[in-house]
ZADO-1210 file (C-alpha; in nm, 4 decimals, padded with zeros to 6 digits):
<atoms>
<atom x="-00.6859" y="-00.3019" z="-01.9811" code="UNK" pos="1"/>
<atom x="-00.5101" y="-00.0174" z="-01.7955" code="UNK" pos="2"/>
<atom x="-00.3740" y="-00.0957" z="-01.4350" code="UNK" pos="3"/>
<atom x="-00.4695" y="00.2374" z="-01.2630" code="UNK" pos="4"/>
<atom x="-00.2748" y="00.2672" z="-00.9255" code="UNK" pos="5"/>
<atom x="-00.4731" y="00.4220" z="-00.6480" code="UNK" pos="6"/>
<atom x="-00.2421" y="00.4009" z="-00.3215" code="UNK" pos="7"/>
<atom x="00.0353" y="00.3312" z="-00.2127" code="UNK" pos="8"/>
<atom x="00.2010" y="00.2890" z="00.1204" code="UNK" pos="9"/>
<atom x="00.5248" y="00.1421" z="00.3300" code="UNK" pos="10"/>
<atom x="00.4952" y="00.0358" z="00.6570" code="UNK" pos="11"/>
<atom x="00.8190" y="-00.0743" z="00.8580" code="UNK" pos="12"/>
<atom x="00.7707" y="-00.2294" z="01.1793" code="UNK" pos="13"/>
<atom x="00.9551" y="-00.2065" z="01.4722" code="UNK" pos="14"/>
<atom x="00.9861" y="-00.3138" z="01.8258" code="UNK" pos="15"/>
<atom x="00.9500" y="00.0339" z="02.0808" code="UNK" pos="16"/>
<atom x="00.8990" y="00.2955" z="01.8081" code="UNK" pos="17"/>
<atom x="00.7987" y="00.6278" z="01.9542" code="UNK" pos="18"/>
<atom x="00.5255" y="00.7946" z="01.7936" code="UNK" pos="19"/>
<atom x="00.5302" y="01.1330" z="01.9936" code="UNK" pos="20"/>
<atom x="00.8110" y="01.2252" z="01.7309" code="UNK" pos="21"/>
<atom x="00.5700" y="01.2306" z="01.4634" code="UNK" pos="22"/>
<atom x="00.4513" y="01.5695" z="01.4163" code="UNK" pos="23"/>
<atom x="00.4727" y="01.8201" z="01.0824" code="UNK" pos="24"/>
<atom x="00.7821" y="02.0191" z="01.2708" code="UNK" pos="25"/>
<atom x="01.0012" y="01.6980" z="01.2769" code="UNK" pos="26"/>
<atom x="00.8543" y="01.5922" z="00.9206" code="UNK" pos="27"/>
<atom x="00.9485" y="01.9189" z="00.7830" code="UNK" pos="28"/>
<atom x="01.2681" y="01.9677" z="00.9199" code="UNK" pos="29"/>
<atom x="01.4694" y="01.6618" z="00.8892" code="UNK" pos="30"/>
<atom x="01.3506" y="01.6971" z="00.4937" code="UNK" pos="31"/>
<atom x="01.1273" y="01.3365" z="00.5526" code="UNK" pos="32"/>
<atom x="00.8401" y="01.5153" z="00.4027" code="UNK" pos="33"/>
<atom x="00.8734" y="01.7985" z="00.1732" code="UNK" pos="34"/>
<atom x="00.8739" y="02.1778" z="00.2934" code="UNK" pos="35"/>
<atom x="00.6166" y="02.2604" z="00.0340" code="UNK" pos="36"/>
<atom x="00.3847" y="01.9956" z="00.1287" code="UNK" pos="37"/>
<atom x="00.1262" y="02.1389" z="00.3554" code="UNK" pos="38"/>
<atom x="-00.0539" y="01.9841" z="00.6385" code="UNK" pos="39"/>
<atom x="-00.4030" y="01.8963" z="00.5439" code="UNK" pos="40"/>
<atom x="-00.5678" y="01.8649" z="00.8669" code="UNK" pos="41"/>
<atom x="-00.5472" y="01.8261" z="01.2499" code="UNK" pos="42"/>
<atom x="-00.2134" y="01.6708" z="01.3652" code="UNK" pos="43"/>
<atom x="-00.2267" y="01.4358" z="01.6516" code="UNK" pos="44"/>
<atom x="00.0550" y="01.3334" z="01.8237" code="UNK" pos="45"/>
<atom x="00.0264" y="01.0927" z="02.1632" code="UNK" pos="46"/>
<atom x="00.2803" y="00.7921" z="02.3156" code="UNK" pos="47"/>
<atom x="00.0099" y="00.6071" z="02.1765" code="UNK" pos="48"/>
<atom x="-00.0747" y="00.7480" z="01.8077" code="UNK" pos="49"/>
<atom x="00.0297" y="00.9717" z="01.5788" code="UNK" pos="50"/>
<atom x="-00.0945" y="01.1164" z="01.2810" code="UNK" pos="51"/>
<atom x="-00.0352" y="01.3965" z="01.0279" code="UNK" pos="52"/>
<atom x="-00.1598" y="01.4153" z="00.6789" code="UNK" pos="53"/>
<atom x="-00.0588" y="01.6481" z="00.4304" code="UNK" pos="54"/>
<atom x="-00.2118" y="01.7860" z="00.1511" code="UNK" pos="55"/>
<atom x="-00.1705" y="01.6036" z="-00.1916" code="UNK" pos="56"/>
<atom x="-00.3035" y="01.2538" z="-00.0074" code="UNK" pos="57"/>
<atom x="-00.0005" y="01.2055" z="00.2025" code="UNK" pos="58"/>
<atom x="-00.0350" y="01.0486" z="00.5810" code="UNK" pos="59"/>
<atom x="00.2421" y="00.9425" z="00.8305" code="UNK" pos="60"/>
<atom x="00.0961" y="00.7521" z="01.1135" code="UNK" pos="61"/>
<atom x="00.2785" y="00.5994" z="01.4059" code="UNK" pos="62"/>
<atom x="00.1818" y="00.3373" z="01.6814" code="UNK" pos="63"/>
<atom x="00.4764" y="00.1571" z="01.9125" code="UNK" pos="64"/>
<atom x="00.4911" y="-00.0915" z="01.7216" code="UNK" pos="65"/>
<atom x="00.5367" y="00.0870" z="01.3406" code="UNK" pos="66"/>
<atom x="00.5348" y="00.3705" z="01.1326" code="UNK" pos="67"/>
<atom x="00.3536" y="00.4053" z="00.8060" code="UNK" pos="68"/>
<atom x="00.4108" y="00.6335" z="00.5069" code="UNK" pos="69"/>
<atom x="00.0708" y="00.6100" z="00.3039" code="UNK" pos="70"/>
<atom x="-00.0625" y="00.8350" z="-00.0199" code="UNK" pos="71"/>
<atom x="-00.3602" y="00.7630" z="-00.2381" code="UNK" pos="72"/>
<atom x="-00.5224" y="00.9554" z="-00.5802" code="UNK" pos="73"/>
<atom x="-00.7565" y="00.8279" z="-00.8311" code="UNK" pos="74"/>
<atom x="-00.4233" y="00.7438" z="-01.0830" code="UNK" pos="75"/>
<atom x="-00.0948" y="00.7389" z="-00.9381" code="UNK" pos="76"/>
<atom x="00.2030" y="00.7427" z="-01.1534" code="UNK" pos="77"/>
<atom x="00.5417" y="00.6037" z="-01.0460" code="UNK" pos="78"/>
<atom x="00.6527" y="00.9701" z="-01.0429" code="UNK" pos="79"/>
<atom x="00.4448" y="01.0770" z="-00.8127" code="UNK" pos="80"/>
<atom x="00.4382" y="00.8558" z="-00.4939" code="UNK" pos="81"/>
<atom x="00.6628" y="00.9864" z="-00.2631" code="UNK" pos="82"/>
<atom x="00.5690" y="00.7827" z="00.0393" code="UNK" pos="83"/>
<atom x="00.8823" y="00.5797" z="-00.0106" code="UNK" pos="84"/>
<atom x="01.1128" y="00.8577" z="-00.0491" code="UNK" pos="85"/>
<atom x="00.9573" y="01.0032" z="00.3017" code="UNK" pos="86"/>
<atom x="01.0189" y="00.6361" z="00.4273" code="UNK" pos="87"/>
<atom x="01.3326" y="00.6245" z="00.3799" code="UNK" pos="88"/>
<atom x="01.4377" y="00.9994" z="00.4604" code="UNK" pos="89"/>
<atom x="01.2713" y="00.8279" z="00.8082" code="UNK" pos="90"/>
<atom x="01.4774" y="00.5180" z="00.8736" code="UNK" pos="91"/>
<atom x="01.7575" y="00.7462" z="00.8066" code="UNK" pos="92"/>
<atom x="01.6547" y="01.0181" z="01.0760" code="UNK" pos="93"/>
<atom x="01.5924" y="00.7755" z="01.3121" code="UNK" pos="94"/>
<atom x="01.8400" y="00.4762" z="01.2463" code="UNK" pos="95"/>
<atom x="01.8454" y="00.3849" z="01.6332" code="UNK" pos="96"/>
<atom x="01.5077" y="00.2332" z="01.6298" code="UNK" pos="97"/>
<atom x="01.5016" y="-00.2024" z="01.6229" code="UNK" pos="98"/>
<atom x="01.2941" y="-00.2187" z="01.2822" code="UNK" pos="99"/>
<atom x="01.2377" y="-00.5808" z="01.2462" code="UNK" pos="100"/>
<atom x="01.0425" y="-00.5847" z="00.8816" code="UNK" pos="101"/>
<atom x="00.8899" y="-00.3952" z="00.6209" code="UNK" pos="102"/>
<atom x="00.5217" y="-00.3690" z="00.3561" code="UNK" pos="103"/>
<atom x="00.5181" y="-00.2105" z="00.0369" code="UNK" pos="104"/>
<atom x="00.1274" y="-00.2202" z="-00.0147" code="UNK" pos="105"/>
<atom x="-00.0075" y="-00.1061" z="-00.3610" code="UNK" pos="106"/>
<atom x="-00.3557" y="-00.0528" z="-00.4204" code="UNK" pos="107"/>
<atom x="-00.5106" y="-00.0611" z="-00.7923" code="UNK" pos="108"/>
<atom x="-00.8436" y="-00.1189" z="-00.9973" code="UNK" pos="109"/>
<atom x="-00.8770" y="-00.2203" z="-01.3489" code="UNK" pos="110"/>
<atom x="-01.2552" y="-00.0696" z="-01.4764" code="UNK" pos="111"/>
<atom x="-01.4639" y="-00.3830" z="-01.5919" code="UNK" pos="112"/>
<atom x="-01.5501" y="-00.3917" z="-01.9465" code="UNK" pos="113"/>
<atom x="-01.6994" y="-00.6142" z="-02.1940" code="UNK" pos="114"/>
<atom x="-01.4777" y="-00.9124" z="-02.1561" code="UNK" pos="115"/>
<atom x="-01.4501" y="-00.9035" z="-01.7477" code="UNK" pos="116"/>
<atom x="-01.8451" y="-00.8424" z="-01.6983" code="UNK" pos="117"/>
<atom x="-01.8181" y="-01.1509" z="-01.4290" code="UNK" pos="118"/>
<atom x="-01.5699" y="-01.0928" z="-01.2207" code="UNK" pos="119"/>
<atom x="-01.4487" y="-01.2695" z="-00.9538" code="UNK" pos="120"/>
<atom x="-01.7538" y="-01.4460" z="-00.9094" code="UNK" pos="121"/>
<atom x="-01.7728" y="-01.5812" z="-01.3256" code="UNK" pos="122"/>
<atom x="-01.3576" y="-01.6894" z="-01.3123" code="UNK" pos="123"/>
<atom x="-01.3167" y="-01.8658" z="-00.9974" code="UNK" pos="124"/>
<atom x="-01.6372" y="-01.9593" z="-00.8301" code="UNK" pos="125"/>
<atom x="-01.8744" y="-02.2538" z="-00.9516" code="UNK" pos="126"/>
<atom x="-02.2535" y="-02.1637" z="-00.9987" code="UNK" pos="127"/>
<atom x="-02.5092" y="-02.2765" z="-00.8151" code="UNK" pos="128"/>
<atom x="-02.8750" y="-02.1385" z="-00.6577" code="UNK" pos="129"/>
<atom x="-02.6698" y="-01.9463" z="-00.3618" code="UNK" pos="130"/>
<atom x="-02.5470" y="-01.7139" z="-00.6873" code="UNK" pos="131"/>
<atom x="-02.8952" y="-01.5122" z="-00.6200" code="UNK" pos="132"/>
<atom x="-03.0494" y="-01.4509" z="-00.2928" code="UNK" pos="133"/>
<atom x="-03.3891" y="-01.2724" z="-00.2870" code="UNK" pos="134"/>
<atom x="-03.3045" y="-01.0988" z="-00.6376" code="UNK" pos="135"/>
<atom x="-02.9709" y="-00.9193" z="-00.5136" code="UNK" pos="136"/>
<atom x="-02.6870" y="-01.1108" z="-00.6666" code="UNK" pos="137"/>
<atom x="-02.3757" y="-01.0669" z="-00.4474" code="UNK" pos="138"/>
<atom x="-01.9975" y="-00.9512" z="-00.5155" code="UNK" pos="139"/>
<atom x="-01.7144" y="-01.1623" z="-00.4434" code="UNK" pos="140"/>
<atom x="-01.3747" y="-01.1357" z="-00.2895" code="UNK" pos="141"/>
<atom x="-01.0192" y="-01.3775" z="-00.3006" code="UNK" pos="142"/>
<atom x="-00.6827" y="-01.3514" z="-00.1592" code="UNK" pos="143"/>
<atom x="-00.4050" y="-01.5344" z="-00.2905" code="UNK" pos="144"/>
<atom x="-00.0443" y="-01.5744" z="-00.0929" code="UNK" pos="145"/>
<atom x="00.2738" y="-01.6067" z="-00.3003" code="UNK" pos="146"/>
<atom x="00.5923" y="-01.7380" z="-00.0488" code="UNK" pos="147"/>
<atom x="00.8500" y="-01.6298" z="-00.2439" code="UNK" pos="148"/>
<atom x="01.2349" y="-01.6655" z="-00.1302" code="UNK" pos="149"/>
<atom x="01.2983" y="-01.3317" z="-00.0423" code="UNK" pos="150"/>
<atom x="00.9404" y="-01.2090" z="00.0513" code="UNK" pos="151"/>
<atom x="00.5985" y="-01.3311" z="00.1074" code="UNK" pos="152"/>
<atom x="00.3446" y="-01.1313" z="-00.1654" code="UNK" pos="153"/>
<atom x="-00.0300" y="-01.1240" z="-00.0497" code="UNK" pos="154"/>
<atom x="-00.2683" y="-01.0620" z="-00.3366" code="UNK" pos="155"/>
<atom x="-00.6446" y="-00.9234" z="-00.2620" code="UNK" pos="156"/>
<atom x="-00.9126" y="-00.8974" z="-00.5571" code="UNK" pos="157"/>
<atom x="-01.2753" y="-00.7828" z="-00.4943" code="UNK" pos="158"/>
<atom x="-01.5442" y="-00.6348" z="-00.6873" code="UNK" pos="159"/>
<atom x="-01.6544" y="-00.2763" z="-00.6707" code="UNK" pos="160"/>
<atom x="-01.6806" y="00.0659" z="-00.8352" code="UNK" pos="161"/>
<atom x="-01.4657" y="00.3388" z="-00.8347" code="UNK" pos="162"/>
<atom x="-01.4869" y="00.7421" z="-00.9101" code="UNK" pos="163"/>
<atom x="-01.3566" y="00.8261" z="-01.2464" code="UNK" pos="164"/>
<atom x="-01.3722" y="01.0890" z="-01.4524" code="UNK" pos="165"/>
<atom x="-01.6880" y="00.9932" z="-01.6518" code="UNK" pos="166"/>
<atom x="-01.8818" y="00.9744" z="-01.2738" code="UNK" pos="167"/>
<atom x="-01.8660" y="00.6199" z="-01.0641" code="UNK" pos="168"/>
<atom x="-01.8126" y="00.2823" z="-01.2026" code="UNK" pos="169"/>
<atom x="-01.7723" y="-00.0920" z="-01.2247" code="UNK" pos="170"/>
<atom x="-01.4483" y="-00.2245" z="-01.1107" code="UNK" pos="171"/>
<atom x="-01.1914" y="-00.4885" z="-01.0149" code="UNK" pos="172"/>
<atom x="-00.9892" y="-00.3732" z="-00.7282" code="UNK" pos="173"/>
<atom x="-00.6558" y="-00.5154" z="-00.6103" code="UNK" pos="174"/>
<atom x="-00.4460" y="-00.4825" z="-00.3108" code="UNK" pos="175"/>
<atom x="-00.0882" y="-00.6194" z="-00.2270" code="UNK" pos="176"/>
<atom x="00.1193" y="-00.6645" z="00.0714" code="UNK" pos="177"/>
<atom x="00.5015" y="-00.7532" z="00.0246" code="UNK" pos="178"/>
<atom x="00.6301" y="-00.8282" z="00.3503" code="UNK" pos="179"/>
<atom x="01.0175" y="-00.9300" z="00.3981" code="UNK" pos="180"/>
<atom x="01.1179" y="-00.9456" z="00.7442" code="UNK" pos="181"/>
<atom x="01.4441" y="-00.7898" z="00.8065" code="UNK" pos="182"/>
<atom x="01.6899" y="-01.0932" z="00.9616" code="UNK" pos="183"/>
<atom x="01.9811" y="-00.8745" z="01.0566" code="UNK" pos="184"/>
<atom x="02.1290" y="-00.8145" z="01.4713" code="UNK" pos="185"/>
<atom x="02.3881" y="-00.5660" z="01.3554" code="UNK" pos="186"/>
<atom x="02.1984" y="-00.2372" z="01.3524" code="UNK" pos="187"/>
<atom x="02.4204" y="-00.0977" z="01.0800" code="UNK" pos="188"/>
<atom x="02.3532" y="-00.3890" z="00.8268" code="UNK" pos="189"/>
<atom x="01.9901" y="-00.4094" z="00.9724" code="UNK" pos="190"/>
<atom x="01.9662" y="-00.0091" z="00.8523" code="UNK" pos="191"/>
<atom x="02.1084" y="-00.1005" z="00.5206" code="UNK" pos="192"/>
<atom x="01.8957" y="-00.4303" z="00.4339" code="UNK" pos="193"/>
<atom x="01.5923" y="-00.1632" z="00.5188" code="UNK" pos="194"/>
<atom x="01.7108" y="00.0709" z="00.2969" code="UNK" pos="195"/>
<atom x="01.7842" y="-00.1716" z="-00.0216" code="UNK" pos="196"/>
<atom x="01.4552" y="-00.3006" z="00.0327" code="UNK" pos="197"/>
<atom x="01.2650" y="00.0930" z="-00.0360" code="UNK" pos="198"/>
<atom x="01.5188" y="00.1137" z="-00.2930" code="UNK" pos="199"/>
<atom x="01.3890" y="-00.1678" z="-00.4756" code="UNK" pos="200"/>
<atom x="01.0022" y="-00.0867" z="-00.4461" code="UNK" pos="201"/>
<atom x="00.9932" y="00.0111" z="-00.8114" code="UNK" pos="202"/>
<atom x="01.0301" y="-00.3592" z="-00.8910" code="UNK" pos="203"/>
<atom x="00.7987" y="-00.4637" z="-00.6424" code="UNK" pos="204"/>
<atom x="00.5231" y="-00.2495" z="-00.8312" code="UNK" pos="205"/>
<atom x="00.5625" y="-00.3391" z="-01.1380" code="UNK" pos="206"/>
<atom x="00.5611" y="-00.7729" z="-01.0104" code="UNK" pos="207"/>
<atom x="00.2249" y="-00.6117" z="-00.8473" code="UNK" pos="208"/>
<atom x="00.1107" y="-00.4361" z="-01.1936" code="UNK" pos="209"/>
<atom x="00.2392" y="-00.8335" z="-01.3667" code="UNK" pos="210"/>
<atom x="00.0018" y="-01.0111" z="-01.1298" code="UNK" pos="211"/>
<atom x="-00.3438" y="-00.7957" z="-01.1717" code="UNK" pos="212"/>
<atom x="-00.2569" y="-00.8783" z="-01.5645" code="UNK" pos="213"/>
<atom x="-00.1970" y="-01.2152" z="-01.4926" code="UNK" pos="214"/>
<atom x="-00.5329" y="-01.2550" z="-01.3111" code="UNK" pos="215"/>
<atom x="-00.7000" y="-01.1075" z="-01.6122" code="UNK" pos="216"/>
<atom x="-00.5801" y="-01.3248" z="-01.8845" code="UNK" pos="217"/>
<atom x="-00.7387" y="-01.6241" z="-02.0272" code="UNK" pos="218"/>
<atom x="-00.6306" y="-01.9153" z="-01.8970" code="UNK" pos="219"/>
</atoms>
């Protein structure tokens, strides 16, 4: 079954970020988003929030406390998330800022066929009358945490459907968030741990893509 990826986003946290720099000028200029890449909508920048999303499914939003670097389409392909590549073009702009830790959140769905017609709900949760309730039988959702050494790896699976190609559709839907917090006092090596964690997201994905399999296997 095919992994689609549907979003993907990294948010790096930080203590007395300033979100009145977020705006398409600075984005443009310092080469954190692409020149090319228009603005799709209505910026807004305040010392509170900030916001500016550009066309192709690309959004940078900024609160005082982070700044995120999101993009979404129906099938993403490693080649074309960029988010990261804007994150890090970021950190690099603005390396004065006390980032403290960092998500790399992918979002996926796997379309249900045949084999999966259950679900959640016919894998990992025991039958009983409460299945039904006045003739609508309800979806199910799980979340499992994995505490690895260098990161802690959220997993989220839920039932719903998705628009293809073919019209809407049945699916399982997964979402991640790999959180490493970043240890460092030295700005300098706190700057650099930031930046070998972006430049590692490729493996992150593809432990993501290993875990939706995993959760689809027989036991």
């Amino acid at each position: 079954m095919r992994v689609q990826i549907s979003g993907f986003s990294v948010v790096v946290l930080a203590h007395a970020n300033n979100p009145t720099i977020i705006n398409p000028d600075f984005l443009h200029y310092n080469g954190i988003v692409d020149r090319d890449r228009q603005v799709g909508g209505q910026a807004v920048s305040t010392p509170a929030f900030s916001q500016v999303a550009f066309q192709g499914g690309l959004i940078v939003t900024a609160d005082p406390d982070r700044v995120a670097f999101e993009q979404s389409g129906t099938s993403l392909e490693m080649t074309d998330i960029v988010c990261v590549d804007a994150a890090r073009a970021y950190v690099k702009t603005v390396p004065h800022v006390p980032y403290r830790a960092v998500g790399l959140n992918p979002k996926a769905y796997v379309v249900r066929g045949n084999s999966m017609q259950g679900g959640v709900s016919e894998g990992l949760i025991s039958k009983g009358a409460w299945m039904t309730y006045r003739a609508t039988t309800p979806t199910f959702a799980m979340k499992a945490t994995y505490e690895l050494h260098d990161r802690r790896m959220t997993l989220d699976i839920s039932e719903g459907r998705v628009n293809e190609a073919g019209g809407e559709t049945s699916a399982m839907i997964y979402q991640s968030n790999i959180h490493r917090d970043i240890a460092e006092t030295n700005q300098q090596m706190r700057i650099s741990s930031l930046l070998s964690i972006l430049d590692s997201w490729k493996n992150d994905l593809s432990d993501f893509r290993e875990l939706v399999k995993k959760s689809l296997s027989p036991k």
